[in-house]
C-alpha positions, 0 to 999 in steps of 0.5 A: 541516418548515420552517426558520422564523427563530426555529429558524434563528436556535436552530440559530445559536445552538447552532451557535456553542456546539459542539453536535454536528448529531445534538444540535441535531436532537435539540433541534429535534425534528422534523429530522434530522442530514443536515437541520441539516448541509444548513441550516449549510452553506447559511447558510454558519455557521463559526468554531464552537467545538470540541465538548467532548469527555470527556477520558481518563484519563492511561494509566499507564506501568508502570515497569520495576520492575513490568513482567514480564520477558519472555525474548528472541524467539529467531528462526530463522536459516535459512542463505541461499545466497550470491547468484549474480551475474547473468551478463553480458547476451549478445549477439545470435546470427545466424538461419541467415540471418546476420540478427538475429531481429526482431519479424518474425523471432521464433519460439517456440523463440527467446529473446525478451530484447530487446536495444538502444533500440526505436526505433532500427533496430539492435534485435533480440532475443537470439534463442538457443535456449530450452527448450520453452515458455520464452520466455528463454535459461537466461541471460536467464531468470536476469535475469528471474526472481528466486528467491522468497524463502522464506515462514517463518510470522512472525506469531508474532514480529510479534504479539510485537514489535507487543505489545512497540512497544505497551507 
């Protein structure tokens, strides 16, 4: 199909009118939406008017006189364990050798907490022992690792305070 003037100028015409690209290729008959889409850009076509759209009835409220009344979302309270403060940071422990353990140093069974600025030569590692497989000392592992907090199944509450946001 070519675009000859007289279709251009309908495509124009019922461009400037708000037509959706699906209405006017319909109208044209033998091209599609991508095609009158493609055309509208190439001509550089703007300034169109907003399709008309149908309009939705206004929603009605209902009021509180007619709204069920519904009884309050009673919500489990599970005692939480008060929060242990983290202990305050360790200092580094002397190898046998009386040095620091360094990324040169470092063993399996030592504590891998790095303690100071990387780039500077004073870093090190905590370097206290660790139980078999860990990689931090008990006190470091407590600043590691935050205690997951316990899944309770919410959906129902939220499905109802969705439900409650909505009306």
């Amino acid at each position: 199909m070519a675009w000859t003037d007289e279709r251009v100028e309908i495509l124009s015409t019922l461009w400037a009118e708000g037509l959706s690209a699906s209405q006017i290729a319909t109208k044209l008959g033998g091209v599609t939406r991508n095609a009158v889409i493609g055309k509208v850009h190439r001509l550089g076509l703007s300034g169109r008017v907003k399709p008309k759209r149908k309009t939705k009835p206004a929603a009605t409220r209902r009021t509180p006189a007619t709204a069920r009344k519904r009884a309050p979302v009673k919500r489990r309270t599970t005692p939480r364990a008060a929060p242990t403060p983290p202990p305050a940071p360790l200092e580094a422990k002397p190898l046998p050798s009386g040095e620091f353990a360094t990324i040169l140093t470092i063993t399996e069974t030592l504590c891998k907490w790095p303690l100071g600025d990387p780039t500077s030569p004073d870093f090190r590692f905590c370097g206290r022992g660790t139980d078999k497989g860990e990689p931090y000392c008990k006190s470091h592992a407590q600043l590691a690792y935050q205690p997951s907090r316990r899944r309770v199944s919410t959906n129902r509450a939220i499905t109802r305070t969705n439900r409650a946001a909505l009306r």
